[in-house]
C-alpha positions as CSV (number, residue, x, y, z in Angstrom):
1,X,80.5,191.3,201.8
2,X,83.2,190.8,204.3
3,X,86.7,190.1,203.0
4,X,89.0,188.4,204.8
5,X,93.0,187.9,205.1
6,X,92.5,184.0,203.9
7,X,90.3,185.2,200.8
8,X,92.8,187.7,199.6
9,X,95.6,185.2,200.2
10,X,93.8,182.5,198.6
11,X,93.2,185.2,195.6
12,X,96.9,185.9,195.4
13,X,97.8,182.9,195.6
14,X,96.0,182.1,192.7
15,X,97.2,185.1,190.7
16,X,100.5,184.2,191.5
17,X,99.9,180.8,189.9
18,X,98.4,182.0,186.8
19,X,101.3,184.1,185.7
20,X,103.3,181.3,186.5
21,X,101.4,179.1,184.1
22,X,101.6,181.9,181.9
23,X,105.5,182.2,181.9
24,X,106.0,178.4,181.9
25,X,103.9,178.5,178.5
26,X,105.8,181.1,176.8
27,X,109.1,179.9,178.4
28,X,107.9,176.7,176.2
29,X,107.0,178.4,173.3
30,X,110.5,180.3,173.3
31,X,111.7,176.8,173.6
32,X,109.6,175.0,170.6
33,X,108.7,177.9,168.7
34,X,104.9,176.5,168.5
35,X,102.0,178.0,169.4
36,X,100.8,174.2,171.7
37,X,102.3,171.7,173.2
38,X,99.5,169.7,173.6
39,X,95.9,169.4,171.8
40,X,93.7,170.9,175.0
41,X,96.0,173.8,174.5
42,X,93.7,175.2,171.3
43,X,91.8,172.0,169.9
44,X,91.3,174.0,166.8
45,X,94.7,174.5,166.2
46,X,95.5,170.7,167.1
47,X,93.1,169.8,164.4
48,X,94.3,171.7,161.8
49,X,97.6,170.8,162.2
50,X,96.8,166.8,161.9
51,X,94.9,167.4,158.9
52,X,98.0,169.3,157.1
53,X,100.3,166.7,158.2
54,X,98.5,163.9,157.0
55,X,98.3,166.0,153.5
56,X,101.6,167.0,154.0
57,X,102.7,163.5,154.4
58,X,101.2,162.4,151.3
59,X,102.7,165.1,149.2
60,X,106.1,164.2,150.2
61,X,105.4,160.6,149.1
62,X,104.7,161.8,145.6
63,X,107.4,164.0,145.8
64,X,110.2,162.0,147.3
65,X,109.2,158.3,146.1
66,X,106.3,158.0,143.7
67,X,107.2,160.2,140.9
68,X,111.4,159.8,141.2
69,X,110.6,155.9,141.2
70,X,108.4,157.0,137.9
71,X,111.0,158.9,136.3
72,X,113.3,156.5,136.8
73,X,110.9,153.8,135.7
74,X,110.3,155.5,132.1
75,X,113.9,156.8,131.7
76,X,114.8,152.6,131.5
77,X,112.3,152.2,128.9
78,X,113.3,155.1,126.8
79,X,116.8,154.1,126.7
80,X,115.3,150.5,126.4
81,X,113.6,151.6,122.9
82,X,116.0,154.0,121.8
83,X,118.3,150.8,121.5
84,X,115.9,148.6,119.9
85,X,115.1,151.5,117.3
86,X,118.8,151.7,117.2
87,X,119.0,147.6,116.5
88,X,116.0,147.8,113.7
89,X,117.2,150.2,112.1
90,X,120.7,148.2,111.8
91,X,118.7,145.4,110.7
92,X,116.7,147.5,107.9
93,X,120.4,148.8,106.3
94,X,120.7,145.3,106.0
95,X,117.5,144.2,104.1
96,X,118.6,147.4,101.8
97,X,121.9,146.2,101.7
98,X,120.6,142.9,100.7
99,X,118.0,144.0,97.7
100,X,120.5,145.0,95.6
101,X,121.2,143.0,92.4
102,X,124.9,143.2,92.6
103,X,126.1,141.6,95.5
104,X,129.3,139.2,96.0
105,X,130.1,136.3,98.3
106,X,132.1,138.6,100.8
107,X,129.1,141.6,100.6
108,X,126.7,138.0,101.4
109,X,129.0,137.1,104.0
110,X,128.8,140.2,105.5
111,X,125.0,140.7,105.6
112,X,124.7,136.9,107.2
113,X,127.1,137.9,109.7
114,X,125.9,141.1,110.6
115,X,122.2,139.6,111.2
116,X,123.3,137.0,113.2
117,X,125.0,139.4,115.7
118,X,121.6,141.0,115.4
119,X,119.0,138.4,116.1
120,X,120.6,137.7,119.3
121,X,120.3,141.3,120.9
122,X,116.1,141.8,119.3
123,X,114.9,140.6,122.8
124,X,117.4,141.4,124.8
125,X,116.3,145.3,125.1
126,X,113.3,143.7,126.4
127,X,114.9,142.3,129.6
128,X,116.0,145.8,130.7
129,X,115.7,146.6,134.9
130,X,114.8,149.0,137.0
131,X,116.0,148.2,140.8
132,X,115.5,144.9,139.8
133,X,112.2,144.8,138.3
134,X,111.4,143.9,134.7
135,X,109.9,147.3,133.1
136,X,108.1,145.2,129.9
137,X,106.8,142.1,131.7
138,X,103.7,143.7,133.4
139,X,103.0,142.5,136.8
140,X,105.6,139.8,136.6
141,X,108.1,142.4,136.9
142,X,110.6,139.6,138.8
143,X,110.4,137.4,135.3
144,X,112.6,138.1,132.1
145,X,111.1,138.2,129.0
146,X,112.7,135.8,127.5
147,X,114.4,132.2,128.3
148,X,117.9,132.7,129.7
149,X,119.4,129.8,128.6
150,X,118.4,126.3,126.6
151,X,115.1,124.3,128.1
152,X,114.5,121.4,125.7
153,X,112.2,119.9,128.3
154,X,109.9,123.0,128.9
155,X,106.5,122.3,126.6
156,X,103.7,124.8,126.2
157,X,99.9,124.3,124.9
158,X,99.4,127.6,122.8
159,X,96.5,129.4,121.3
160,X,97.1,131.5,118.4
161,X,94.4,133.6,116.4
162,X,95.0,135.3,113.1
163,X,92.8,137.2,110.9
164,X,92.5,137.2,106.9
165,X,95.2,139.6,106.9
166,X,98.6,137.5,108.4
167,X,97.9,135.7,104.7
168,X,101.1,136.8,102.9
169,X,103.0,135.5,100.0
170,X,105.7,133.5,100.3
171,X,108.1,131.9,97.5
172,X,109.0,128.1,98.1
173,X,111.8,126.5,95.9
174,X,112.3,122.7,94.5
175,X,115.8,120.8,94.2
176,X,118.7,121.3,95.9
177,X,121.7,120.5,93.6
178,X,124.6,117.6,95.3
179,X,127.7,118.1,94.4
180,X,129.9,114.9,94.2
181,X,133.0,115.0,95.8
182,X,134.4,113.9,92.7
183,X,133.3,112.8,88.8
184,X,134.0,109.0,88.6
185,X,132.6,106.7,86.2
186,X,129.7,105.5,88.2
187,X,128.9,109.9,89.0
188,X,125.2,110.2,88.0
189,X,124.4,113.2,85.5
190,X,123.0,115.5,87.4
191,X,118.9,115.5,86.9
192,X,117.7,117.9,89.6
193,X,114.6,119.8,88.9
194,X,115.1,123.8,90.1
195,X,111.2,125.3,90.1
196,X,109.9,127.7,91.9
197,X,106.0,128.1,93.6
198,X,104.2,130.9,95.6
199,X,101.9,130.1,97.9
200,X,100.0,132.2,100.6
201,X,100.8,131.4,104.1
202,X,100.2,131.9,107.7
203,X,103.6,131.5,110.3
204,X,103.0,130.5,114.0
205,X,105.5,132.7,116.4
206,X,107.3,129.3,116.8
207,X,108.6,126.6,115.4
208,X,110.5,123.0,115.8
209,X,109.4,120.5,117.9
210,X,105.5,121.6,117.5
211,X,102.4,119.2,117.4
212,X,99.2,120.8,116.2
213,X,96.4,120.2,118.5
214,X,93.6,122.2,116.8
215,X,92.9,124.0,113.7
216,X,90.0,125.7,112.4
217,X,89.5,128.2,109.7
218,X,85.7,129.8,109.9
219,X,84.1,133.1,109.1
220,X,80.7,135.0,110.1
221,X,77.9,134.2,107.7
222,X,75.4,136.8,106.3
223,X,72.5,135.5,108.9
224,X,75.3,135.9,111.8
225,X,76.4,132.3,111.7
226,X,79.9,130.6,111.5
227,X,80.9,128.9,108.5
228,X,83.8,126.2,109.0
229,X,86.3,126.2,105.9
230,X,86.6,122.5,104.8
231,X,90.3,121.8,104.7
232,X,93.2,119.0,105.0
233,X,96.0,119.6,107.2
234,X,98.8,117.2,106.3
235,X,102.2,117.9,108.6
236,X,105.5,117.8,107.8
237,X,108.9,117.9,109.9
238,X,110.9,119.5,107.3
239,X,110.4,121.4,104.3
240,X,112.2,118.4,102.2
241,X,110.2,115.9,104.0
242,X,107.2,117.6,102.0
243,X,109.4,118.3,98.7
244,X,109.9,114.4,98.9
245,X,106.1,113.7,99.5
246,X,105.1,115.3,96.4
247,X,108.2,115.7,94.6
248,X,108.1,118.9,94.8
249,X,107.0,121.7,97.0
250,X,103.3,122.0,96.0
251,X,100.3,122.3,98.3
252,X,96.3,121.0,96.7
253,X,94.0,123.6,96.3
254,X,91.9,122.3,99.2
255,X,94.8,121.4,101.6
256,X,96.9,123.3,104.0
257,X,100.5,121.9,104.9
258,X,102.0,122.7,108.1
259,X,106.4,123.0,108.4
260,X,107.5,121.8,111.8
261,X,110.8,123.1,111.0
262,X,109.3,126.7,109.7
263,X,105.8,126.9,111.7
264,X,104.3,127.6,109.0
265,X,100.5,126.6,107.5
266,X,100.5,126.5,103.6
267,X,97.7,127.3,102.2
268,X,96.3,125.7,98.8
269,X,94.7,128.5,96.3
270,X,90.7,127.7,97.2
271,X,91.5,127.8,101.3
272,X,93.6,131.0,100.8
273,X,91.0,132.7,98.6
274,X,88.1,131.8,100.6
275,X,90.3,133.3,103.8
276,X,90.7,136.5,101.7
277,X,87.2,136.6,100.0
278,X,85.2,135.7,103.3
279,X,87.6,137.9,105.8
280,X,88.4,134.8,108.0
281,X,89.7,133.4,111.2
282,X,92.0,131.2,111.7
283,X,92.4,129.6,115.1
284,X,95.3,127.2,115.9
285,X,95.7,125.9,119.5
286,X,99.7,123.8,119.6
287,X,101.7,121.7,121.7
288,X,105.8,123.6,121.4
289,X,108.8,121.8,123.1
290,X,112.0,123.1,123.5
291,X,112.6,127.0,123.9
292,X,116.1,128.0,123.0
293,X,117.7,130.8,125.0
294,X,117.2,134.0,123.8
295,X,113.4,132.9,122.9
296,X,110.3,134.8,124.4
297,X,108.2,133.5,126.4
298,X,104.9,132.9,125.8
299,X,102.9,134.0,128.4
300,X,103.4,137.5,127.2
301,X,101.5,137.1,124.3
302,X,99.3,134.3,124.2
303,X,97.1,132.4,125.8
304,X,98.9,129.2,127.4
305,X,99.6,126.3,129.9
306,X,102.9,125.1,131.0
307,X,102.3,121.3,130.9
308,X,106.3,120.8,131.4
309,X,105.8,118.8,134.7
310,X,104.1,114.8,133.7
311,X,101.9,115.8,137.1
312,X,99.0,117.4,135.6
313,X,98.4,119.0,138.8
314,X,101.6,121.3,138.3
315,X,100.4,122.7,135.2
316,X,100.0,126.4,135.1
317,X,97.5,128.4,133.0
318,X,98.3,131.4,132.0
319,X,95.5,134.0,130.5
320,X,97.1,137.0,127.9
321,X,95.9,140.0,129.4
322,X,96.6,144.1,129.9
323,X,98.8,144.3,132.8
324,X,99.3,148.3,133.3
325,X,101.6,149.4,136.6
326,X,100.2,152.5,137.7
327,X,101.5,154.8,140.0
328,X,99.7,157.7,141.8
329,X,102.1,160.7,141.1
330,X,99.8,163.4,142.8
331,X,96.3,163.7,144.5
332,X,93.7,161.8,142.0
333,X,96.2,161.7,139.0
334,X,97.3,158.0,138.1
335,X,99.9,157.4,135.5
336,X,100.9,154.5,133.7
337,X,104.6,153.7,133.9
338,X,105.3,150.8,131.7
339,X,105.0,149.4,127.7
340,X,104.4,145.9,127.9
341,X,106.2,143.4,125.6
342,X,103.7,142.7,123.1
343,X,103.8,146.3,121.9
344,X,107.6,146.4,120.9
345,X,108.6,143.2,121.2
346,X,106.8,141.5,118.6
347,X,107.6,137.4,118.0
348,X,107.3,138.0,115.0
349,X,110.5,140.2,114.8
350,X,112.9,137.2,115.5
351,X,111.3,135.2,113.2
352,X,111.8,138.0,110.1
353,X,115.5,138.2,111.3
354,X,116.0,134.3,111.7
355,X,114.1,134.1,108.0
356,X,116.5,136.9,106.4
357,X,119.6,134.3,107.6
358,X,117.9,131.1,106.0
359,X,117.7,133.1,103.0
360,X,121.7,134.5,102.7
361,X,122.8,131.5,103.9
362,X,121.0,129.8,101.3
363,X,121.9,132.4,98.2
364,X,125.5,131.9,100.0
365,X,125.3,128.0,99.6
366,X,123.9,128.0,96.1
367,X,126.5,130.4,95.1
368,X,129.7,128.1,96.7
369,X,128.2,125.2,94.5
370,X,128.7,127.4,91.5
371,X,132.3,128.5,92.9
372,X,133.2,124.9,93.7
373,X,131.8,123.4,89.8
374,X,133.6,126.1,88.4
375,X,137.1,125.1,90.3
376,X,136.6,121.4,89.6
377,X,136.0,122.3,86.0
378,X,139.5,123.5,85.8
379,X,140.9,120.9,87.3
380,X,143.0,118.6,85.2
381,X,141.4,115.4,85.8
382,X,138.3,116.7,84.7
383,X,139.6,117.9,81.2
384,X,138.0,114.7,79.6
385,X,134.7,115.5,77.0
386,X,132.7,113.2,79.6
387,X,133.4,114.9,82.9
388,X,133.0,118.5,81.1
389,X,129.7,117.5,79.9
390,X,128.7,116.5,83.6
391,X,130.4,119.1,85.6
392,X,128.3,121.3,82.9
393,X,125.1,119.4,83.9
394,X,125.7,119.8,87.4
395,X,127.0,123.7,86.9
396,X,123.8,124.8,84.8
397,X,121.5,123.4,87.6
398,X,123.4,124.6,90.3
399,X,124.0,128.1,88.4
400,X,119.5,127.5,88.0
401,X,119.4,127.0,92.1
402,X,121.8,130.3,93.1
403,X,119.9,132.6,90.6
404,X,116.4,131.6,92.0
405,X,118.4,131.6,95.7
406,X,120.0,135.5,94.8
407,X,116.0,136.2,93.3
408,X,114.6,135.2,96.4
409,X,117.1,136.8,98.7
410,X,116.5,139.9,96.4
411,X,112.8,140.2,96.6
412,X,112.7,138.7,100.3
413,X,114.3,142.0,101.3
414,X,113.3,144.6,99.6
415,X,109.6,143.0,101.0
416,X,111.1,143.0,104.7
417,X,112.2,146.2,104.4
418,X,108.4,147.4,104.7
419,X,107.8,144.8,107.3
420,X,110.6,146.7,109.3
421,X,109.5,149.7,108.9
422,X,106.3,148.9,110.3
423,X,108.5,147.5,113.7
424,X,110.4,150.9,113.3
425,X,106.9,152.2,113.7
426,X,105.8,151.0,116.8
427,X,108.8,151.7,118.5
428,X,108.3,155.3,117.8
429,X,104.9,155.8,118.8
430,X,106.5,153.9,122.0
431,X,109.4,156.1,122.2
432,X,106.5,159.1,121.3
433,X,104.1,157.9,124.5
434,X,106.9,157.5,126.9
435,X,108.0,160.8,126.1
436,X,104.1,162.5,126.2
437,X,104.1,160.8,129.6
438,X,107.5,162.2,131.0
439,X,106.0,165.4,130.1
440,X,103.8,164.8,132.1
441,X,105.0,163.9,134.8
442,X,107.4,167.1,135.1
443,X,104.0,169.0,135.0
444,X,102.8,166.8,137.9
445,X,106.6,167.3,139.7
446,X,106.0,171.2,139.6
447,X,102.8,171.0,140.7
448,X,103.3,169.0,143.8
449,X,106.6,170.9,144.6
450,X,104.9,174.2,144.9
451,X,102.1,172.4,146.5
452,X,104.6,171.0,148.9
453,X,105.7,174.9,149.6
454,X,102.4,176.1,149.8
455,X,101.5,173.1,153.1
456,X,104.6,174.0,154.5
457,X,103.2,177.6,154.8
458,X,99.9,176.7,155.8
459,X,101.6,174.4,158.7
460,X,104.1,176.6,159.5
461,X,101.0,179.7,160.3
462,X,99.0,177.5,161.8
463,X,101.6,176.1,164.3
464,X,104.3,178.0,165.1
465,X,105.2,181.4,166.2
466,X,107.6,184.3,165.7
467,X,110.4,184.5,168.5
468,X,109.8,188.4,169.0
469,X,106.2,188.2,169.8
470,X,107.1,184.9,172.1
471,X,110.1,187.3,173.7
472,X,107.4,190.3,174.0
473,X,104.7,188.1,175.2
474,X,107.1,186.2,177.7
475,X,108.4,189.3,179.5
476,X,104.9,190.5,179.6
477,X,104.2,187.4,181.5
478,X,107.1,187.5,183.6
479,X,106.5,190.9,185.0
480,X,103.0,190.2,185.8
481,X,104.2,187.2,188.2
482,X,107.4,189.6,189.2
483,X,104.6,192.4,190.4
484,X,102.1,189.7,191.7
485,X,105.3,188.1,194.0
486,X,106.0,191.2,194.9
487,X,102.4,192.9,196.0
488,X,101.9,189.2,197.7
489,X,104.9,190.3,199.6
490,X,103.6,193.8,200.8
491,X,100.2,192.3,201.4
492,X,102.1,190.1,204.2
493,X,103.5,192.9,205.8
494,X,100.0,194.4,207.0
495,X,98.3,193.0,209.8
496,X,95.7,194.2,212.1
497,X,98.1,195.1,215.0
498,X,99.4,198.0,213.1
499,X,96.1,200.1,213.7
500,X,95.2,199.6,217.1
């Protein structure tokens, strides 16, 4: 085959532009340190480089946002339940404080005090933030737990189920003793009858302005059937409302009696034993108006509608359901970040605390009756043998009335003081799962860190190179283009004429 000047220049020519390629690609390299620039460079490479970005990319979204955000998340609840540990227990050195036999007016004083401080700061632990988000309201994590402030035109439609078991004694007192300002002759002796009757009963998580809408007390019958419990609800507003009904605070064997003021369903001894005997359900569906601040609301716990607006076509629904907030705080590992409400905050919490005040304030009244006959029975005007003999009357029954108060204060605490414990309880095994899942989560933290170190490797082999070998590999390059300029050059010099 014949060679000729233009093929060899068209050969060197080509040469010359491959080491040229060559040294502009490791002139890059030297430049970026990777091994491409582009993805027709080495499509494996390319390939292999997207897919560990892409992971790499997720990691650092567990890493940097996910589990931080987490952490942060479940440090607010701990700190959240270490305080309302921190508040029950408070109120529990109270209830022990307050089942002694020995107390005076001031150590009274003192317990009333202290529990009203309390009762307003049970819920408020439950309003705790993270960045803004409520961390025990589930999904509604822009809502507070409870009302912020006084809405006597906000009305609810509950539903409340209880079983056989929310039956618990309570003590109910007749005749409150009325002190006269002062013994004249037309002062009536004093005739008030102090008694005292126990009756089982059932307490709604509210009370006040509350209209019952539906009751129904049933249980399962051997062939798998419901049997409804015949009973009579009668309603009162007040608990003297009823006292004045039946002159005194008794409930019928066959009735139930529902308190406004308390929220309460009395039960009669044949409806309460047949609740006990047959294991029964009681089903109460209510109309409440009127939240006070400080309340909580109750979409977090039952089933509801807000029928505040009169446009029936503004009512809301709302349907009591688990609302976990999970987070994804590595490849296929979910965690849950949050406790909801009804797990800690229990309604019925407020209600034992606001209870515990009715009954100190009351032992406190009853007792300032008996300090107030006994100052007016010194008095000098009252030295006659007919105003000692009333004042006596009136000192015996209201002596009668503080003794069954200080009884019931008595044995109302030491009975709360289980009922606490049981709070105390639940806040624990909170305080225990937050803590199991913070665990956790370190685990996952150390595992994603060194999973984060070992990407960064696999990237780092797979794309980039060591300056030395770029350095070597570069002057390699530019000598071959040096040495192909230069024997381009001598090939130039030679022509045809020289050998003839």
């Amino acid at each position: 085959m014949r060679i000729t000047n233009n093929m060899i220049l068209s050969n060197t020519k080509g040469n010359i532009n491959s080491n040229k390629l060559l040294v502009d690609k490791y002139n890059t390299q030297m430049t970026t340190q990777k091994k491409i620039s582009k993805a027709s460079e080495n499509p494996v490479i390319a390939i292999r480089s997207l897919r560990l970005s892409t992971t790499m990319c997720q990691i650092n979204q567990f890493a940097d946002n996910n589990i931080p955000d987490a952490v942060a998340w479940m440090n607010v609840t701990e700190n959240a339940l270490t305080n309302m540990k921190d508040i029950l227990t408070d109120i529990r050195t109270q209830c022990v404080n307050g089942s002694t036999d020995t107390l005076t007016s001031d150590d009274r004083q003192t317990i009333l005090d202290n529990l009203k401080a309390l009762s307003e700061q049970v819920y408020s632990e439950g309003n705790a933030e993270y960045a803004g988000k409520s961390v025990f309201t589930g999904y509604r994590t822009s809502d507070t737990l409870t009302f912020q402030k006084d809405e006597p035109e906000t009305t609810f439609e509950i539903t409340q189920d209880f079983d056989y078991r929310a039956l618990e004694e309570k003590r109910y007192y007749t005749g409150d003793v009325e002190i006269p300002e002062a013994i004249t002759d037309t002062t009536v002796a004093c005739n008030t009858k102090i008694s005292e009757n126990s009756f089982e009963r059932v307490r709604l998580a509210y009370n006040g302005d509350i209209t019952v809408d539906d009751f129904t007390v049933s249980y399962k019958t051997a062939n798998g059937g419901t049997q409804n419990v015949p009973t009579t609800l009668t309603t009162y507003e007040t608990e003297k409302a009823w006292e004045a009904d039946k002159q005194e605070r008794v409930v019928g064997d066959d009735e139930v009696v529902f308190i406004e003021e308390t929220g309460e369903f009395i039960f009669g001894k044949n409806v309460a034993n047949t609740i006990s005997d047959n294991r029964a359900d009681i089903h109460v569906e209510y109309t409440k108006k009127g939240f006070a601040n400080g309340e909580a609301k109750p979409y977090y716990y039952y089933d509801c509608r807000d029928i505040s607006d009169d446009d029936a076509r503004h009512h809301v629904s709302y349907t009591k359901e688990d609302q976990d907030i999970n987070y994804t705080t590595a490849s296929n590992t979910v965690t849950t970040i949050n406790t909801q409400a009804e797990q800690i905050f229990d309604t019925e919490i407020q209600r034992d605390v606001n209870e515990l005040v009715n009954v100190v304030q009351r032992s406190l009244d009853a007792n300032t009756k008996v300090e107030k006959l006994k100052v007016m029975m010194n008095e000098a005007q009252y030295q006659d043998e007919e105003s000692q003999k009333m004042l006596q009357g009136y000192l015996d029954a209201a002596q009668k009335e503080a003794d069954f108060a200080d009884d019931n204060m008595q044995k109302t605490y030491e009975h709360y003081i289980t009922r606490f414990d049981g709070y105390m309880e639940s806040v624990n095994i909170a305080i225990i799962d937050v803590g199991s899942k913070q665990n956790s989560l370190s685990l996952t933290k150390v595992r994603v860190e060194n999973q984060q170190t070992t990407i960064e490797e696999l990237k780092s082999n797979n794309e980039d190179r060591d300056i030395s070998d770029i350095i070597i590999d570069y002057y390699a390059s530019y000598n071959a283009y040096t040495s192909s300029l230069t024997a381009a050059g001598k090939l130039n010099e030679s022509n045809l004429l020289k050998y003839i």
